[in-house]
RODO-2510 file (C-alpha; in nm, 4 decimals, decimal comma):
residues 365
     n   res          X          Y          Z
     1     x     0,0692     0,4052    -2,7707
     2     x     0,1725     0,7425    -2,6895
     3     x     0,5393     0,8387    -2,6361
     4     x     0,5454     0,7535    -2,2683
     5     x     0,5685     0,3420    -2,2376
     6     x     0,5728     0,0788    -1,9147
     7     x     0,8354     0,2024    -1,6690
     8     x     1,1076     0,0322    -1,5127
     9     x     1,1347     0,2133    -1,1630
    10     x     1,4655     0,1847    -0,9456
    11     x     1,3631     0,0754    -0,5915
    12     x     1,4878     0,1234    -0,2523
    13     x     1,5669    -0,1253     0,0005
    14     x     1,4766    -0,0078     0,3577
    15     x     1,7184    -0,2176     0,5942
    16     x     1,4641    -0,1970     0,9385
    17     x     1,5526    -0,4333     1,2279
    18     x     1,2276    -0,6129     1,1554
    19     x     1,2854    -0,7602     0,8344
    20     x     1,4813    -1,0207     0,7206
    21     x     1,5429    -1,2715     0,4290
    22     x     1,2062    -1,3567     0,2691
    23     x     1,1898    -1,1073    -0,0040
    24     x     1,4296    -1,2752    -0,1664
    25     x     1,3961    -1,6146    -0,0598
    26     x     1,0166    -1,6548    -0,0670
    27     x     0,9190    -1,4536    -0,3032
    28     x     1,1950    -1,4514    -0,5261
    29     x     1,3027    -1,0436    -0,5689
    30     x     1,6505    -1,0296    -0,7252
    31     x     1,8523    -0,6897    -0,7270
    32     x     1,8481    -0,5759    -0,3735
    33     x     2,1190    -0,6391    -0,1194
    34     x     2,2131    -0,9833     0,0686
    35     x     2,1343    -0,8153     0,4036
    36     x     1,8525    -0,7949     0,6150
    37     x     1,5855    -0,6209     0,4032
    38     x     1,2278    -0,5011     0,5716
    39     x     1,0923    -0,2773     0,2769
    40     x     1,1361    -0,2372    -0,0971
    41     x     0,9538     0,0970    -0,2284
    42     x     0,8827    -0,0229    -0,5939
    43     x     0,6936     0,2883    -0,6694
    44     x     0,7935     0,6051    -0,4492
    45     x     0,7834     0,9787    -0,4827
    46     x     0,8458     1,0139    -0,1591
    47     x     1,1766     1,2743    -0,0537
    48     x     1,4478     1,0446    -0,0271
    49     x     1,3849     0,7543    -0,1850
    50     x     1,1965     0,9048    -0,5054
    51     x     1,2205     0,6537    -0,7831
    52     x     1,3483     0,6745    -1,1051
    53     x     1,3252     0,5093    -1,4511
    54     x     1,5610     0,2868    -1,5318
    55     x     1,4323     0,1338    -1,9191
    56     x     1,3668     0,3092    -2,2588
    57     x     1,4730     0,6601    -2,3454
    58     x     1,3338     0,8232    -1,9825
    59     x     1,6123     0,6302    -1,8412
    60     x     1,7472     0,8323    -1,5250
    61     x     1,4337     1,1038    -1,4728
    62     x     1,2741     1,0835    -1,1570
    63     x     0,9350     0,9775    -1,1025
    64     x     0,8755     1,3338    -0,9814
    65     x     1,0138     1,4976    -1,3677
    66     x     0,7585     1,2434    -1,5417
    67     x     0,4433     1,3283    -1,3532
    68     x     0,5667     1,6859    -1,3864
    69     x     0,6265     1,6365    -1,7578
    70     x     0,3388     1,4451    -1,8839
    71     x     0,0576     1,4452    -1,6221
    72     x    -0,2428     1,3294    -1,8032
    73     x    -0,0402     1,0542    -2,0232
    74     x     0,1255     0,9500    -1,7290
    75     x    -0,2334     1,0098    -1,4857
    76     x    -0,4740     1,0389    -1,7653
    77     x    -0,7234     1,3122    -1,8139
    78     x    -0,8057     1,5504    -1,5698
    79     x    -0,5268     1,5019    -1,3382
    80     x    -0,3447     1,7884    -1,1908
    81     x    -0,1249     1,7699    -0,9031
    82     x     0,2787     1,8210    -0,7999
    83     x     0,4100     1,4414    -0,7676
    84     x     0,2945     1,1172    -0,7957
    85     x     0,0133     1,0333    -0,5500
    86     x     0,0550     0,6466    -0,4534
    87     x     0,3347     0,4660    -0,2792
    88     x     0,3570     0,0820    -0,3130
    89     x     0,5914    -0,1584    -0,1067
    90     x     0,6845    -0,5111    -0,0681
    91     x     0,6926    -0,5687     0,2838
    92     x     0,9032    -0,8370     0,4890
    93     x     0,7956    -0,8431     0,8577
    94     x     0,9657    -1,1417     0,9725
    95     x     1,0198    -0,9557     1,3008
    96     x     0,7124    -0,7274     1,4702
    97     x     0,6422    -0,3566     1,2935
    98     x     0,6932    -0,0968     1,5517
    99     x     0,3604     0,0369     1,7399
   100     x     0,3082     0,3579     1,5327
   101     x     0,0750     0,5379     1,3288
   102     x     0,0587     0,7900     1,0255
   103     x    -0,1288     1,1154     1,0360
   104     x    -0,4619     1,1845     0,8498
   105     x    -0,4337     1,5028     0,5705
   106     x    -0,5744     1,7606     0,8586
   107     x    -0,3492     1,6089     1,1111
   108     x    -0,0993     1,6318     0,8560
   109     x    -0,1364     2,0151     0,7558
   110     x    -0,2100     2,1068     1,1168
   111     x     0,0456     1,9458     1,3090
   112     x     0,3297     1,8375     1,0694
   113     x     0,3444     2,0694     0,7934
   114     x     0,2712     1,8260     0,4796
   115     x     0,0654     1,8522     0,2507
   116     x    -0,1031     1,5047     0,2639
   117     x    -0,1207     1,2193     0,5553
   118     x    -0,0793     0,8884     0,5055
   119     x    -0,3526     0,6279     0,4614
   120     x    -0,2410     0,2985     0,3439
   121     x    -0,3610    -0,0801     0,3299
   122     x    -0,1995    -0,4104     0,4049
   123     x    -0,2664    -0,6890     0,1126
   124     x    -0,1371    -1,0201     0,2912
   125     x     0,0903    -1,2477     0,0489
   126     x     0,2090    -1,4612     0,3019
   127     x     0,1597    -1,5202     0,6902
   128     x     0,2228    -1,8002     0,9152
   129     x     0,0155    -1,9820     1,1246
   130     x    -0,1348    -1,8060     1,3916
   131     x    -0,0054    -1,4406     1,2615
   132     x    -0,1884    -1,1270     1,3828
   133     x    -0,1648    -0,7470     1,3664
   134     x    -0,2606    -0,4643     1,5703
   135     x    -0,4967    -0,2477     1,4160
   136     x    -0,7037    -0,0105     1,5552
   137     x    -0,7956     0,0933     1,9249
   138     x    -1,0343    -0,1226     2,0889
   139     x    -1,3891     0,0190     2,1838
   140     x    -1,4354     0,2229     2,4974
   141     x    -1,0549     0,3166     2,5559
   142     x    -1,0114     0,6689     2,6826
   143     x    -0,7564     0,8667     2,5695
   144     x    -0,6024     0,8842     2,8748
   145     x    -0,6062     0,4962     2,9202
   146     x    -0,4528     0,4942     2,5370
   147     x    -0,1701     0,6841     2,6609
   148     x    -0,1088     0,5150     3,0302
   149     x    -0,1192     0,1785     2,8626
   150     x     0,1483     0,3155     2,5917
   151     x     0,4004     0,4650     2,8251
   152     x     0,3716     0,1224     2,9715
   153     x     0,4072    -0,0691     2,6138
   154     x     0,1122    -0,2426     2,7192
   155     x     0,0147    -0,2614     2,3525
   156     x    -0,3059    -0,5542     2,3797
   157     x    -0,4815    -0,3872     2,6635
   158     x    -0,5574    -0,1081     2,4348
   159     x    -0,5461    -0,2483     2,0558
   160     x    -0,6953    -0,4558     1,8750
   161     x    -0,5044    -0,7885     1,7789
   162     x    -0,6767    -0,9392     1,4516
   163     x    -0,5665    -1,2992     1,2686
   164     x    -0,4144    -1,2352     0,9837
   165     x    -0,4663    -1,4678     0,6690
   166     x    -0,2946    -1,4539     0,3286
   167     x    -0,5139    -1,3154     0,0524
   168     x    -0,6821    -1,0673     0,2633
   169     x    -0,6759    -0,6597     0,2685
   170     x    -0,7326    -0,4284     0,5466
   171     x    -0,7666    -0,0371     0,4531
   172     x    -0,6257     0,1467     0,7696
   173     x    -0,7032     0,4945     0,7721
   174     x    -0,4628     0,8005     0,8900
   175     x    -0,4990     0,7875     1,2535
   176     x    -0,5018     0,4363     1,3091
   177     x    -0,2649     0,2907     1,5510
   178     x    -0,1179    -0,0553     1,4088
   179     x     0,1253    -0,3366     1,3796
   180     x     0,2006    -0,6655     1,2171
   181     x     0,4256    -0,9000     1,2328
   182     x     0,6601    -1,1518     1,2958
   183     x     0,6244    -1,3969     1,0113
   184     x     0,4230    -1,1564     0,7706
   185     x     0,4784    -1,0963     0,3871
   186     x     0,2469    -0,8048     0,2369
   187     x     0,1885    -0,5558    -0,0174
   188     x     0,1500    -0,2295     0,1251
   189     x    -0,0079     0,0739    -0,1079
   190     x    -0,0693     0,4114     0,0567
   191     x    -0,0626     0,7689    -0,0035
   192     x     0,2757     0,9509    -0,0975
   193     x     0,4258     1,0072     0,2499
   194     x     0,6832     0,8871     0,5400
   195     x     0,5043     1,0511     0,7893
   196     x     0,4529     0,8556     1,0881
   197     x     0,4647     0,8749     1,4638
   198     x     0,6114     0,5824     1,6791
   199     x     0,5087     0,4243     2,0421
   200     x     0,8377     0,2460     2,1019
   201     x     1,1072     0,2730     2,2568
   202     x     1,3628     0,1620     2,0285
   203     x     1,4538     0,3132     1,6673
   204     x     1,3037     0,1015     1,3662
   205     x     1,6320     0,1334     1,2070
   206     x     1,8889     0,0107     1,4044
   207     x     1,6585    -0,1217     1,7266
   208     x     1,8779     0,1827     1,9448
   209     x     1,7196     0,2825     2,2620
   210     x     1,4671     0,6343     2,2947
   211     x     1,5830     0,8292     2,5292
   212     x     1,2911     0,9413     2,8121
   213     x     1,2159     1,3110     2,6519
   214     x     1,2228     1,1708     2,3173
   215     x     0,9597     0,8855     2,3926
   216     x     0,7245     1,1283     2,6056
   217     x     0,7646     1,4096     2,3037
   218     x     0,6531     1,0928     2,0469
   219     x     0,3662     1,0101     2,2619
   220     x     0,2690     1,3430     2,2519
   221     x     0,2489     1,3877     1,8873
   222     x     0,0999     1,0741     1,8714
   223     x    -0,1827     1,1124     2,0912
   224     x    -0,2534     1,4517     1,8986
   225     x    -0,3258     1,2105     1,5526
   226     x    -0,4728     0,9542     1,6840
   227     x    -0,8124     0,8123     1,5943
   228     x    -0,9728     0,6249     1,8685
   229     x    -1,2728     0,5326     1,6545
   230     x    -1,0853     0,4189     1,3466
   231     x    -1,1198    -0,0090     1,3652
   232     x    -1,0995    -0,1323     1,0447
   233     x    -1,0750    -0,5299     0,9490
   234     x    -0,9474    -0,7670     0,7363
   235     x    -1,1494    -0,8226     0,4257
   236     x    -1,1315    -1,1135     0,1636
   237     x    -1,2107    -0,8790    -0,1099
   238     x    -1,4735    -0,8674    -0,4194
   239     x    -1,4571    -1,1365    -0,6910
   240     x    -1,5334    -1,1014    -1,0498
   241     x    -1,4794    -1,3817    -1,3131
   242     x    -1,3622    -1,1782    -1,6461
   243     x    -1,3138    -1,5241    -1,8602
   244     x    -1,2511    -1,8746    -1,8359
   245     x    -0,9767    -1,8870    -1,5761
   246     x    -0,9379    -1,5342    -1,5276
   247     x    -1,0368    -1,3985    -1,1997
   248     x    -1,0522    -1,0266    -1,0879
   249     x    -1,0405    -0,9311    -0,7091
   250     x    -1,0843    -0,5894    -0,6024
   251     x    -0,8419    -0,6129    -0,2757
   252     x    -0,9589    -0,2013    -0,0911
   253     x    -1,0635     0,0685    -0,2502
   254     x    -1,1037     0,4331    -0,1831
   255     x    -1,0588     0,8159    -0,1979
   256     x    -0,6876     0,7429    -0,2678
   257     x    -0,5791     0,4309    -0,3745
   258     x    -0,7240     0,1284    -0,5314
   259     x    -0,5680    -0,2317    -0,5209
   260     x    -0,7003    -0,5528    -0,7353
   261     x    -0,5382    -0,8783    -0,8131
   262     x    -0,5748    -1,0612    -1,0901
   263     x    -0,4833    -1,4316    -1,1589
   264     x    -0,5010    -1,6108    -1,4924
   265     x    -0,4576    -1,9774    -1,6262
   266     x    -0,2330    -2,0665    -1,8339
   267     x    -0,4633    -2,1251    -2,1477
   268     x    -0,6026    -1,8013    -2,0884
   269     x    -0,3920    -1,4310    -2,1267
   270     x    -0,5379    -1,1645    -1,8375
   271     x    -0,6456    -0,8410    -2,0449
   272     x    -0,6694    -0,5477    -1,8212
   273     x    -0,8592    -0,1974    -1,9569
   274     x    -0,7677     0,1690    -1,7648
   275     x    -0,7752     0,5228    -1,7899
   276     x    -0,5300     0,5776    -1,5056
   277     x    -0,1643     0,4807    -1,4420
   278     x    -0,1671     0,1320    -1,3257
   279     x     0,1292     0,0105    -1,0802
   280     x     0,1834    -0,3519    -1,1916
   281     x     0,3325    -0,5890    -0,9312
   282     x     0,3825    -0,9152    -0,9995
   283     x     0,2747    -1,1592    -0,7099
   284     x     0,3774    -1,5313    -0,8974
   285     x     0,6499    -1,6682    -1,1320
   286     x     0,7790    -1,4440    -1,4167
   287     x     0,4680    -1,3413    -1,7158
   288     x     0,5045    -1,1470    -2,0262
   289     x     0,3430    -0,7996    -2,0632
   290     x     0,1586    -0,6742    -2,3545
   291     x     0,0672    -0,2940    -2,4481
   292     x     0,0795    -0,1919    -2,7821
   293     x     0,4235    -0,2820    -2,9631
   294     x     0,5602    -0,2955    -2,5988
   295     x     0,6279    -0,6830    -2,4420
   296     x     0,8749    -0,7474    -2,2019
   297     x     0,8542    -1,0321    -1,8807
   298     x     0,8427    -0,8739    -1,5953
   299     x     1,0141    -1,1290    -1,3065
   300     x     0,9312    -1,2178    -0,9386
   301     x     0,8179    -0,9244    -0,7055
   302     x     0,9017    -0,6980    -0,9774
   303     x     0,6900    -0,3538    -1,0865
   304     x     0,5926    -0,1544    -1,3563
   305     x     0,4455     0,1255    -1,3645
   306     x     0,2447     0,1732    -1,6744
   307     x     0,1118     0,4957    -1,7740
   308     x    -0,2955     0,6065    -1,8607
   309     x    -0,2281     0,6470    -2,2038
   310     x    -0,1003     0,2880    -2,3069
   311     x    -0,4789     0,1875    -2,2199
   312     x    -0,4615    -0,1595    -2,1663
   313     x    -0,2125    -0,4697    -2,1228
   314     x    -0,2406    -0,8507    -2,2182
   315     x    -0,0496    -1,0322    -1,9785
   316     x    -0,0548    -1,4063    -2,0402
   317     x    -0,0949    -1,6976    -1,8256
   318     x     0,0005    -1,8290    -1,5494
   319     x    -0,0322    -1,4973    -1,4063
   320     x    -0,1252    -1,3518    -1,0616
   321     x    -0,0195    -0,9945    -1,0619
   322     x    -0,1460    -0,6777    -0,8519
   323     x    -0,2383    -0,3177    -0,9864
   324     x    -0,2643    -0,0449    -0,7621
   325     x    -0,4009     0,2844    -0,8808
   326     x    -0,5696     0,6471    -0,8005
   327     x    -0,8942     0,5441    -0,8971
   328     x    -1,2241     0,7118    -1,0348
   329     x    -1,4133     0,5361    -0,7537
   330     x    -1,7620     0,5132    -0,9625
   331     x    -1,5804     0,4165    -1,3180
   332     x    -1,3281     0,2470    -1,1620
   333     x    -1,4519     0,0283    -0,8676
   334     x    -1,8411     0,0965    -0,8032
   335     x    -1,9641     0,0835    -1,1673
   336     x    -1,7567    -0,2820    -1,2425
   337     x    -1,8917    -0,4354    -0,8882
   338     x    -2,2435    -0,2894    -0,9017
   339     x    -2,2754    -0,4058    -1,2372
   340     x    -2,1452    -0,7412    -1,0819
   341     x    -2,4195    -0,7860    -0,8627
   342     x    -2,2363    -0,6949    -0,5498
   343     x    -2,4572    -0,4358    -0,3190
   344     x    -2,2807    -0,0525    -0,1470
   345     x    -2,2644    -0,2670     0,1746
   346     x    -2,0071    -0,4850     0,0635
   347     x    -1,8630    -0,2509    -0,1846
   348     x    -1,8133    -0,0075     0,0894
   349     x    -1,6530    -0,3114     0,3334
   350     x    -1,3508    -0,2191     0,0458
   351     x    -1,2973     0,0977     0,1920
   352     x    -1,4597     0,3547     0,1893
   353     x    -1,5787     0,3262    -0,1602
   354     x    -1,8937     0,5082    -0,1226
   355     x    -1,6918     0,8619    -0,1512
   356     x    -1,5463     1,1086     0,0947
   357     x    -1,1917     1,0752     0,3104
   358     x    -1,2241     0,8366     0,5918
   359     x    -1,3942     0,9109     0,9287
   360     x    -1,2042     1,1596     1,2466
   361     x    -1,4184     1,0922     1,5078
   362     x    -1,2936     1,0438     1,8152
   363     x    -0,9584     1,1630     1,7622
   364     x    -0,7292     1,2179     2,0847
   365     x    -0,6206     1,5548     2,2353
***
């Protein structure tokens, strides 16, 4: 190993009127407050809630100083850039998400002055029976029909409502209007933002009332981002045995995140080979984590964020863990599958996989 090792990253507990309990309660997260807790940002360089290490003798730097610091240990080779480039969150929608969406990188630039949008995708942990999101504007709607049926919160005339099943992914691109919730648990990865534009007419963080101009000015913006041909779906993602009771599952996949999840039986340890830094999550009951002369456990719904040049981890069984990551789509995600057997169709079903930033047709005025 190099000098930079697994890091411990403080998180920060987003207290939004939809969340409640079952971070802590169902999937066992320790260390964040006994109140109502919709969001924990495990891995953030995001203005405001950047993380920063908390193990080891980087203890107290930002996430921001070690990127800046060590970029290709941290990134691995190649990599240049000003802060880290993926977001991950635990996600606790026991209540309904707001209608809203996040701008694409052009809307981004062009309307809000950031240097990135925000795509992001939903891995399902948990979901009750009969749970479903909004995702995506259903075919034919107008813009002007988008916007009538929003001033009137007349959210299912206009989007689409999809089941929602633990164990599945959807990639939503920048531009797409969504939702989820009540009685959701997920995963959420996405590019290093808060950007975001709201149909509602109550505040996400303390359910207080939008005044008339207000809500007409958000509609505005948001009808300026949006993306009425962006529909994406659920997927069950793309399963590769690795050894005998080691499964790999690559969850979405694309220009700027990857997501897999890997589950291991107990008689067999999960070994995991990268050349980019990996954000580990862990999904199950507490595992030991292996890189080098490095081992610690890592607990429930905790993260790690372990750098490019450790190279690889042994994590041993029972396991079922998550690593999200800026891939190198063909080393990273098409070479493993094709070599799998899998064909672009499917591969692409991921994401989009087969290269480029996702699709702006269609986008409103």
């Amino acid at each position: 190993m190099s000098g930079l090792y697994p890091l411990r990253l403080s998180v920060t507990a987003k207290p939004l009127v939809f969340g409640g309990h079952a971070l802590a309660r169902r999937l066992g997260k320790s260390g964040i407050p006994d109140w109502s807790v919709a969001e924990t940002w495990e891995c953030s360089d995001v203005p405001g809630a950047k993380s920063a290490v908390v193990n080891g003798p980087l203890a107290g730097r930002s996430l921001r100083q070690v990127v800046t610091e060590h970029p290709a240990e941290l990134m691995g080779a190649g990599w240049s850039g000003d802060r880290f480039p993926v977001l991950t969150k635990f996600i606790d929608a026991s209540g309904t998400l707001p209608v809203h969406l996040h701008a694409d990188d052009e809307a981004a630039r062009r309307l809000e002055g950031q240097s990135n949008g925000k795509t992001e995708a939903w891995h399902i942990l948990e979901a009750a029976p009969g749970a479903t999101a909004l995702c995506g504007v259903k075919k034919g709607v107008t813009s002007d029909r988008l916007r009538a049926a929003l001033e009137a919160q007349d959210f299912d005339a206009v989007l689409r409502r999809l089941p929602v099943r633990a164990g599945e992914t959807v990639y939503v691109p920048g531009g797409t209007p969504h939702s989820f919730g009540p009685d959701t648990l997920v995963y959420e990865i996405e590019q290093t933002s808060d950007i975001q534009q709201h149909a509602m007419r109550w505040n996400m963080e303390d359910g207080s009332p939008v005044g008339d101009a207000e809500f007409a000015a958000n509609l505005d913006m948001l009808m300026r981002q949006a993306d009425l041909a962006s529909r994406p779906d659920f997927t069950p993602g793309l399963r590769i045995p690795v050894g005998d009771g080691v499964e790999r599952v690559f969850l979405c996949a694309g220009p700027y995140f990857a997501l897999e999840r890997w589950r291991a039986a107990a008689e067999e340890p999960l070994r995991h080979s990268f050349a980019t830094a990996q954000i580990l999550s862990n999904a199950g009951a507490p595992v030991r984590v292996r890189t080098g002369g490095w081992s610690e456990e890592l607990g429930r719904a905790e993260t790690l964020l372990v750098p490019a040049s450790c190279g690889d981890v042994e994590i041993g069984g029972p396991a079922d863990v998550l690593f999200g990551y800026l891939p190198d789509l063909d080393r990273d995600v098409r070479g493993p599958l094709l070599d799998a057997g899998f064909p672009r169709r499917l591969i692409d079903s991921l994401g989009p996989a087969g290269g480029g930033a996702p699709g702006r047709a269609g986008r409103g005025p």
